[in-house]
N, C-alpha and C positions, 0 to 999 in steps of 0.2 A: 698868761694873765687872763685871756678867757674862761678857763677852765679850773686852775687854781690860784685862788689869789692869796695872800699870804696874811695870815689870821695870828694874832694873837690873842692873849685872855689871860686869869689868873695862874696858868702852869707859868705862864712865859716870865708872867713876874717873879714866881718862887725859883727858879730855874734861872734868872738873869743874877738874881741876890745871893743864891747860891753861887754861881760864878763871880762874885765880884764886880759885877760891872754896874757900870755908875747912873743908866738908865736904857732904853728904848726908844729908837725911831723907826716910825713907820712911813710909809707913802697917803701921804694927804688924800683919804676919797681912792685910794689905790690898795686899799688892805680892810680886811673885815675884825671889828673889836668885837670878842665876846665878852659877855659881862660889866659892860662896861663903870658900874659903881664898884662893884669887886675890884675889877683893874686898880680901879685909883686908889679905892681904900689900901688895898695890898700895897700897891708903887709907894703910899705917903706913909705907911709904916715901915716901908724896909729902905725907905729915903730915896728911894730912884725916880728920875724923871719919865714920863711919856711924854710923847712930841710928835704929832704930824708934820711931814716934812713936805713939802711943793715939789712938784715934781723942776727938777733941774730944767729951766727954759732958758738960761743966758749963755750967748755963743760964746764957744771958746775962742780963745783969740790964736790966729797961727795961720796956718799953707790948709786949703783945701785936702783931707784924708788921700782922695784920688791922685793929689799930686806928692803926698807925702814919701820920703825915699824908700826904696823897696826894704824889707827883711832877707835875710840869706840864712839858709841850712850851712855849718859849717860841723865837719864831721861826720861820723859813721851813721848817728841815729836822724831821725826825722822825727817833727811832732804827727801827734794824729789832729785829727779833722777837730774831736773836741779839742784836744789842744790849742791849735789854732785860733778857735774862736775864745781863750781863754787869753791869749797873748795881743787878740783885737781890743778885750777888753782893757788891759795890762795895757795898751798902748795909749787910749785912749786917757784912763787914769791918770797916766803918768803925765798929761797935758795939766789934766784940771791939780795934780797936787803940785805940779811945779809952778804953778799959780799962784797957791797959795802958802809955799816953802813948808809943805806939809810932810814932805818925806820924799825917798830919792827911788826906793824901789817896792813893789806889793808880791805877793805870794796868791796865787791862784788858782782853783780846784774847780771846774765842773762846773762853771760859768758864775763861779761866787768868788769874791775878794775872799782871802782867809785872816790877812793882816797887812798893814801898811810899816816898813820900816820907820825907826824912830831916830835915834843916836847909837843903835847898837852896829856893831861891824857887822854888814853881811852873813859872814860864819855863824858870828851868835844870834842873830837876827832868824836865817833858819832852823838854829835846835831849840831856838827859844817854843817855838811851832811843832815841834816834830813832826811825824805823820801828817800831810797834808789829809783833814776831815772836811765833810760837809756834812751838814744835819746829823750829825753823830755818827754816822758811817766811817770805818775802817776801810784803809786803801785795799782790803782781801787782799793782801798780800802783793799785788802790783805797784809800779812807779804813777804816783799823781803828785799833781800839784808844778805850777809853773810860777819859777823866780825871776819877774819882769825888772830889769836895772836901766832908771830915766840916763841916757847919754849929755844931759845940760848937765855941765860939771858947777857953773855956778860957785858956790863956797865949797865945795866937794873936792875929793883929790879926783884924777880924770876917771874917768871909765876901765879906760882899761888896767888900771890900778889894783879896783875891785877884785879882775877875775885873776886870782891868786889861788895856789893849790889848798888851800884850807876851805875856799869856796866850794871846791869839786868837792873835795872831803865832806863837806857836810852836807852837801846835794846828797852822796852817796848814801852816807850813815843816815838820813832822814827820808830814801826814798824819796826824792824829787824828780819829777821824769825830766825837767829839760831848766836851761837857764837862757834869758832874752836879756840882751845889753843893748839899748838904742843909740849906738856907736858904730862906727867901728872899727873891723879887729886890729892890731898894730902888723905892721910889715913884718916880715923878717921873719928870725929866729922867737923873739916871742910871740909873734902870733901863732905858731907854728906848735910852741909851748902851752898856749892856749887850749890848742883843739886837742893835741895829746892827754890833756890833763880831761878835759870833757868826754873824750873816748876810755877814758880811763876809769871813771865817776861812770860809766855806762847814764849816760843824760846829752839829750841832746842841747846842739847852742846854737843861737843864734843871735848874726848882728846887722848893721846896715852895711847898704851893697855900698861898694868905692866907687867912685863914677870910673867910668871905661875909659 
């Protein structure tokens, strides 16, 4: 944010209309507008919104982060360090949208949301996405993108429900390097069936630690 702050202008608008999308938020005093009568002109003829957005100031409501239950690696792989910091944010997320019953899990690339699920099953939820991208970039052929799954089951079937072999399956066919379920794993034989299937999908998984 020191160094580069995030700038829109009239590409962004031709470039959002061309995608389909229904408008533009930026960070209030947090982002640099070029052109700004261009902006609007363009935005009010291709009918999309701009919006300055506040920066989010109201505490979430819940357990101190620091006391929050641990994560565990289950399985052969491990995330990496970006990883991790992409599954902080995927964690954190998944407070504020079970909040406001906005969606149960997000997909995440390189410290950017990519999508928040809707009504689609998981499965389709990831090929809807393909290729986890950020600013137009192609994964070069490596695994990115982390599949964060909120464990408040809520009106939802449980958690562990979710991680079903169509899940891996589309982890695999979309390149997704890892899947996080804030649960966790089931005892037994299906949990067992879980990490198999993750070692399988070559992705790593991860869920909450069982108390000791």
């Amino acid at each position: 944010m020191r160094v580069d702050l995030p700038t829109i202008g009239p590409e962004t608008v031709r470039r959002a209309e061309a995608a389909g999308l229904a408008g533009i938020a930026i960070g209030a005093g947090a982002a640099i507008l070029l052109e700004r009568e261009r902006v609007a002109a363009s935005a009010d003829a291709a009918g999309l919104f701009v919006v300055g957005i506040a920066p989010y100031a109201v505490p979430l409501h819940g357990p101190d982060p620091r006391s929050a239950p641990v994560l565990r690696v289950v399985g052969r792989r491990a995330p990496t360090p970006s990883e991790r910091r992409d599954i902080v944010i995927g964690r954190e997320l998944a407070g504020v949208l079970r909040g406001h019953a906005a969606g149960r899990a997000s997909l995440l690339s390189r410290e950017h949301v990519l999508a928040v699920s809707g009504s689609l099953p998981l499965p389709a939820f990831i090929a809807a996405q393909g290729r986890a991208t950020t600013w137009g970039r192609s994964s070069w052929g490596g695994r990115r993108g982390v599949l964060v799954v909120d464990g408040n089951e809520g009106d939802n079937e449980p958690p562990e429900q979710c991680l079903d072999r169509d899940l891996f399956k589309a982890a695999l066919e979309n390149g997704l390097a890892g899947i996080v379920v804030l649960a966790a794993l089931p005892d037994g034989e299906r949990g067992n069936e879980i990490v198999a299937w993750a070692n399988e999908a070559g992705v790593f998984l991860m869920c909450l630690a069982t108390e000791p």
